[in-house]
N, C-alpha and C positions, 0 to 999 in steps of 0.2 A: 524435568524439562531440560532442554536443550541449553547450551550455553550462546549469549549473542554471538560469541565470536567461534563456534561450530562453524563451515559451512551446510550445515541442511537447517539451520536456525531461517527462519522464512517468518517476516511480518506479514502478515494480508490486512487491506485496507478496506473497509467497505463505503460507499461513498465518494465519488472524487468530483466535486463540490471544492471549495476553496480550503477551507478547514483539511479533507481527506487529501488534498494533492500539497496541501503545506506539511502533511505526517511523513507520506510518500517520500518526498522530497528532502525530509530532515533524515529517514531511512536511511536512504540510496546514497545518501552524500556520509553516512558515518560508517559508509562498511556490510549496510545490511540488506540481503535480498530481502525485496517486497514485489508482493502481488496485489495490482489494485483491482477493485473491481466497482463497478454500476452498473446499475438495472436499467439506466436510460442509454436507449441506444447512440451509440461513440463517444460517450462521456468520460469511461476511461481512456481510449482512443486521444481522446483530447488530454486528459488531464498528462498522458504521457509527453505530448508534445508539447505543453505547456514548459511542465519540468526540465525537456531538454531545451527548451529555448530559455528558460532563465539562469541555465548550467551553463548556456553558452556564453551569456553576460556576465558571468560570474569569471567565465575566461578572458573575456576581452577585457574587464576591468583589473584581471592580473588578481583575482580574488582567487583563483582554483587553477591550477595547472591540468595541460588539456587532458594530461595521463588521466587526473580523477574525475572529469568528467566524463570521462568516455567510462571510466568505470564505474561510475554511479551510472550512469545512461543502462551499463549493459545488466545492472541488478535489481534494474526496474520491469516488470512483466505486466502484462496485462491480461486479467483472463475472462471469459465469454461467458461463464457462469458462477454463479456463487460455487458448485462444487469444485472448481479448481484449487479452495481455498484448503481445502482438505491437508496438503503439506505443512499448512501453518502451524508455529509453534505459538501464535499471540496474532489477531486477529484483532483489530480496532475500528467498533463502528463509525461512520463520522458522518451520517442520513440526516435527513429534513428531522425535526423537532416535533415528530410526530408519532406519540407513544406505543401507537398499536403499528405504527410499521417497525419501531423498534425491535417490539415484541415480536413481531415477523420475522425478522432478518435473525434474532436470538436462536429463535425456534428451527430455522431451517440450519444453523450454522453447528447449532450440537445436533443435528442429525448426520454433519460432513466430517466436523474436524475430530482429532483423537481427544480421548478422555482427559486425557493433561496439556490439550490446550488453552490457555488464556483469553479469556473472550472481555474486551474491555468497549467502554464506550469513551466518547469522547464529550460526551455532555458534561 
């Protein structure tokens, strides 16, 4: 497996819901590309502009300089389909509490990602 600090080291998030955009967000802010992604339409759409605007707060209260906001912002991606998760080296569920869609999101995510990726949940 890849090392965190490799640049092709890629989290993907599945989920961004409050839990998946607070993972995101812990990401992006230590260095690391992440891909988030949800099945409901512009939810990660959102969950990315959530992120930036609580990045920005974190500048005006003098908590983050603007350099690493802008560069947590630009290591945040959003993708359109679970298959974009395929570069992931660690992939973290973070979906409704609902086992059989868990088992869903499992089932389709080793059909994408490589054999030594880390598939974690967040339950």
């Amino acid at each position: 497996m890849k090392d965190m600090t490799d640049k092709d080291f890629i989290i993907g998030v599945v989920g961004a819901g409050a839990m998946g955009t607070g993972i995101a967000q812990v990401a992006v802010q230590n260095g690391i590309a992440t891909i988030i992604y949800d099945a409901g339409d512009g939810a990660a759409i959102a969950a990315k502009a959530g992120i930036a605007q609580r990045l920005s707060r974190l500048v005006e209260k003098g908590k983050l300089p603007e350099a690493h906001r802008q560069a947590a912002e630009a290591r945040l991606k959003v993708a359109n389909n679970i298959e974009e998760l395929a570069p992931c080296s660690v992939v973290i569920e973070a979906i409704i509490e609902d086992l059989d869609a868990k088992a869903s999101v499992f089932c389709a995510l080793e059909q994408i990602v490589s054999s030594d990726t880390i598939l974690a949940t967040n339950t």
